[in-house]
C-alpha positions in Angstrom: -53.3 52.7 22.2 -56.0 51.4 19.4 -59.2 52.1 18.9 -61.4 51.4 21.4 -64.2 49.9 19.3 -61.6 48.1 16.9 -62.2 44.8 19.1 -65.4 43.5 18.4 -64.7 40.0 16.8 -62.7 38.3 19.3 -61.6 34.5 19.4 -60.7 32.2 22.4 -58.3 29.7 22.4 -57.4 27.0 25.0 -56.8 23.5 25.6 -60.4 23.0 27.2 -59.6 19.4 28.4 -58.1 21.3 31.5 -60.8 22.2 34.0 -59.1 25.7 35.4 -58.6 26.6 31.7 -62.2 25.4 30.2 -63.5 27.7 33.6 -61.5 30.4 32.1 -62.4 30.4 28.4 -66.1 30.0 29.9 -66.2 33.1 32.1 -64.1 35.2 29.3 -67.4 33.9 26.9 -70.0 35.7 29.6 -67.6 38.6 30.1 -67.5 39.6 26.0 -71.5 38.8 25.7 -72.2 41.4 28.1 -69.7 43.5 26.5 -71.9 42.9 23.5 -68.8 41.4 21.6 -69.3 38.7 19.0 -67.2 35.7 20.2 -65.4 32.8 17.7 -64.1 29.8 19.4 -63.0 26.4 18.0 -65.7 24.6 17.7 -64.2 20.8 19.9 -65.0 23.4 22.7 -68.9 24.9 21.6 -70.5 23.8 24.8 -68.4 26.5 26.5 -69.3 29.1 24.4 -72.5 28.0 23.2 -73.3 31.7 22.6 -70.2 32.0 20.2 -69.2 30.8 16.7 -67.6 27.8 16.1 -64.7 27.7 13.8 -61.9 26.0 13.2 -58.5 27.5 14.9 -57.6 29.2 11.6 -60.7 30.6 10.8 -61.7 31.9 14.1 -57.6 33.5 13.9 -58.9 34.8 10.2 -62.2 35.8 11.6 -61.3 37.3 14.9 -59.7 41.2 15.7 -58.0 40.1 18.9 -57.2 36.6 20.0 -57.4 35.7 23.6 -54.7 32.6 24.6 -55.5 31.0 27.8 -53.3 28.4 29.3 -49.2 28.2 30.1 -46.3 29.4 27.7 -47.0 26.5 25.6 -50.7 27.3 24.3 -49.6 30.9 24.2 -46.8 29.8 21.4 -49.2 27.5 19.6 -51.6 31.2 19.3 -48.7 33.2 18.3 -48.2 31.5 14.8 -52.1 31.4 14.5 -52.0 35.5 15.2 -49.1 36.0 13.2 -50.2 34.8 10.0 -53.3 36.6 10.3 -52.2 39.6 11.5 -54.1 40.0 15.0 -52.8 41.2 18.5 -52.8 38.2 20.7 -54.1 38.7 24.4 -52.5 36.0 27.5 -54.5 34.5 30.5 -52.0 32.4 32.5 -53.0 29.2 33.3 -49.9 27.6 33.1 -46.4 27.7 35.7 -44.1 30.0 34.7 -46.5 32.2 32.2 -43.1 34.8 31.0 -46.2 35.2 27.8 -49.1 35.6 29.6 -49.1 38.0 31.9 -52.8 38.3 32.9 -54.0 36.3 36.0 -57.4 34.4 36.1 -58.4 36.6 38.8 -57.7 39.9 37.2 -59.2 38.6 33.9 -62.3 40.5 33.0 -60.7 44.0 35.0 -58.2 43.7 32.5 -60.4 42.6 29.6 -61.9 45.9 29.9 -58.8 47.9 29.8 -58.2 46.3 26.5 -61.9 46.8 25.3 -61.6 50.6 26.0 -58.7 51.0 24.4 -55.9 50.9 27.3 -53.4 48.7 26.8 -49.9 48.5 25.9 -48.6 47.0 22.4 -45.7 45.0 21.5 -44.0 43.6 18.5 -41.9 40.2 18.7 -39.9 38.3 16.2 -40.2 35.4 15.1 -37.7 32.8 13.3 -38.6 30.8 10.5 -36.9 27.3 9.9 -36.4 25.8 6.2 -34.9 22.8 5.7 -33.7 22.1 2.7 -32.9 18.3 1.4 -30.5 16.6 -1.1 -34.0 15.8 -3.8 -34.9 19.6 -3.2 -38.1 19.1 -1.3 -38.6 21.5 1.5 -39.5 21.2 5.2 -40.6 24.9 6.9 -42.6 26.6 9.8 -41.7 29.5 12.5 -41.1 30.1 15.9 -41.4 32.6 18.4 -39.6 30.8 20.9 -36.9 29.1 19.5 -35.6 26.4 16.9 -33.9 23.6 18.3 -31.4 20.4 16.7 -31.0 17.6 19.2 -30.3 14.4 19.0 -33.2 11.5 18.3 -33.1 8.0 19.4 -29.3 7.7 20.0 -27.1 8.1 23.4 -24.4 9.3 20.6 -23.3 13.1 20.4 -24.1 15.1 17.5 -21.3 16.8 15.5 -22.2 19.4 13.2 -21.3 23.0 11.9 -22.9 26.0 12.8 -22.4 28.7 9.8 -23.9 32.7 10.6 -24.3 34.9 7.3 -22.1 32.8 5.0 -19.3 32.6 7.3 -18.2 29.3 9.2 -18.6 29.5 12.7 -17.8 26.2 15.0 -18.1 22.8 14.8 -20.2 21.5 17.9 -20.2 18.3 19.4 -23.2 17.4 21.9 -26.7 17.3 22.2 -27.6 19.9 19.7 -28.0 23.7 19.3 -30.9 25.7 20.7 -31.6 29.0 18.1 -33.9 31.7 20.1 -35.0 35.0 19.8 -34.9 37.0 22.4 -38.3 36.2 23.6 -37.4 32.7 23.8 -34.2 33.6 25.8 -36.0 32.7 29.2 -36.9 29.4 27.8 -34.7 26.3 26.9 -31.9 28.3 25.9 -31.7 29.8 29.6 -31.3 26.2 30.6 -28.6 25.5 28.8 -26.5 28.6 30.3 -27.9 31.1 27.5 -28.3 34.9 29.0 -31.6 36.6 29.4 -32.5 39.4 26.9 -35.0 41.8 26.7 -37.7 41.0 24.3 -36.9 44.3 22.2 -33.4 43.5 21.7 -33.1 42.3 18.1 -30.9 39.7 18.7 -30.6 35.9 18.8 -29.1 32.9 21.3 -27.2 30.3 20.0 -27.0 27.8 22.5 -25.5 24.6 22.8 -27.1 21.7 24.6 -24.6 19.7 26.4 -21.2 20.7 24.6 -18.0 18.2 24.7 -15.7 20.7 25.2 -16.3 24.0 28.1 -15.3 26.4 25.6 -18.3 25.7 23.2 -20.0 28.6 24.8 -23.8 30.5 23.9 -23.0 33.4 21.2 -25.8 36.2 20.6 -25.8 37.4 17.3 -28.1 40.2 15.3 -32.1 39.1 14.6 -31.6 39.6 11.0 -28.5 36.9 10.5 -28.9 33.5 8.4 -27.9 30.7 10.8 -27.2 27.5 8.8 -26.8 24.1 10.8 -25.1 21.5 9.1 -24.9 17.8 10.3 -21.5 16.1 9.9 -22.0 12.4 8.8 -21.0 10.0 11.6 -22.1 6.5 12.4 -25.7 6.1 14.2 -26.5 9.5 13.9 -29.9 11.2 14.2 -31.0 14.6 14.4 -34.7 16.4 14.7 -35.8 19.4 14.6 -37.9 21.5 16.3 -39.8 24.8 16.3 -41.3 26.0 20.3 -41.6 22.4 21.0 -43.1 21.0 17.7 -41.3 18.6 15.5 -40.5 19.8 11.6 -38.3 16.5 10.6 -35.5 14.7 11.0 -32.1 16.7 10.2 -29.2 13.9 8.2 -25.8 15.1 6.9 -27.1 15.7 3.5 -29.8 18.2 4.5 -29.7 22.1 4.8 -31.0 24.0 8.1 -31.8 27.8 7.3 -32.3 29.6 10.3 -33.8 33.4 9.6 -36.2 36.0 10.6 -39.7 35.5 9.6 -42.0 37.5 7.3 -44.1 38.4 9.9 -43.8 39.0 13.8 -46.5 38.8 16.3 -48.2 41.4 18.3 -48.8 41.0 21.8 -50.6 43.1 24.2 -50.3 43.8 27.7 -52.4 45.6 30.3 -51.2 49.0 31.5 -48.1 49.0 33.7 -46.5 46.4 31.8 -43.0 46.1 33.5 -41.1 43.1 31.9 -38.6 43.5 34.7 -41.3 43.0 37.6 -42.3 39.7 35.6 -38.4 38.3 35.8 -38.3 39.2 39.5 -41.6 37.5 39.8 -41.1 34.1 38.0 -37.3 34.1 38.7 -38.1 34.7 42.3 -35.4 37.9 42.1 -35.2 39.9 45.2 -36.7 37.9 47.7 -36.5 39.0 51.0 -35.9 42.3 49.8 -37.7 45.9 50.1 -39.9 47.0 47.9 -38.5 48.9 45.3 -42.2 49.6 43.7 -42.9 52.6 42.8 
């Protein structure tokens, strides 16, 4: 629980293009005025929020005490490293598919809007990776992830080859598509795809999941949240490697270059409304227990 009068800046962020979400970021804009809360929100989107200020995305972050993400997993990511590097809790209306982030619906909004306003709520800490890439003239490429950091091959139908390295100590060399590093938040995304287990957001622990090995036994490995995973390319004809952090490209990855996987500086704090049963949201977007009786209690 937090103080229930610590919220009283708080910033909206959504890709307003989408009609269901601009209708979102709208009503949650009425809600907080009657609430008598002062409301930031970027300012390509005023004429929702024409009560509000309008800010950039990392002032309205700097400005706000609670950030509210509306949209899919993917806008919900994109908030998470705004949040994180300014050190507010980060609210979640789904308006996406799966939503394993954001856990309010559109219809439950504003009830559970209020919970949060008065205080009732539940609070939770994730980590988050950050990537640095270091190349052979010493310049630097670098960002964080909560889901995941992923190597694939670029603009080639060739397989990658290249060394995986955890704490110092050599590893595997792969061959295939590339290596998926997530945390355990982003074990239900691309790493679950490529065979990677599900683990509990708390666990401190990391997937290290291979897209598309050669060989069967090149299998996912979970390792502690606090090792330094290294990825380095082996040299081979008409190769070409990217990199990328929940979705968003750092750079190209060549033989001569240094990938740095470790844990960030800062994690992100999410909250969720009260009842928050992570294991009711797997049965719900996994479609678990179908069929089945209730087992509520």
């Amino acid at each position: 629980m937090s103080n229930p009068r610590a919220f009283q800046t708080i910033g909206l962020i959504g890709r307003h293009s989408d009609p269901s979400v601009a209708e979102s970021l709208r009503g949650l804009a009425v809600h907080l005025a009657l609430r008598e809360r002062q409301i930031v929100i970027d300012g390509s989107a005023a004429a929702l929020a024409p009560q509000a200020i309008h800010l950039s995305e990392q002032e309205l972050a700097a400005r706000a005490e609670l950030l509210i993400a509306v949209g899919g997993d993917g806008t919900m990511l994109h908030a998470a490293r705004l949040a994180s590097a300014a050190d507010v809790p980060l609210l979640g209306v789904n308006r996406g598919r799966l939503g394993f982030l954001a856990d309010i619906g559109p219809a439950e909004m504003c009830d559970r809007l209020d919970d949060v306003l008065a205080g009732r709520f539940e609070r939770e800490t994730r980590t988050m990776l950050n990537a640095h890439v270091l190349r052979a003239d010493n310049s630097t490429l670098e960002n964080v992830a909560l889901n995941d950091v992923v190597v694939q091959k670029w603009e080639t139908g060739r397989i990658l080859e290249f060394e995986t390295w955890i704490d110092g100590r050599y590893v595997n060399t792969h061959r295939g598509d590339g290596l998926i590093v997530a945390t355990s938040t982003g074990s239900t995304a691309y790493a679950l795809s490529c065979g990677g287990p599900i683990l509990h957001p708390q666990l401190e622990a990391l997937v290290l999941a291979p897209i598309c090995p050669h060989t069967l036994s090149d299998r996912p490995i979970v390792v502690h949240s606090r090792s330094r995973v290294e990825v380095r390319l082996v040299q081979r004809p008409n190769t070409k490697a990217q990199i990328t952090c929940d979705g968003v490209m750092l750079g190209d990855l060549t033989a001569q270059d240094r990938l740095s996987i470790t844990p960030a500086a800062k994690q992100v704090t999410l909250l969720h409304p009260p009842g928050h049963d992570y294991y009711r949201i797997l049965r719900s977007k996994l479609h678990w227990g179908r069929g089945e009786k209730t087992h509520e209690r």
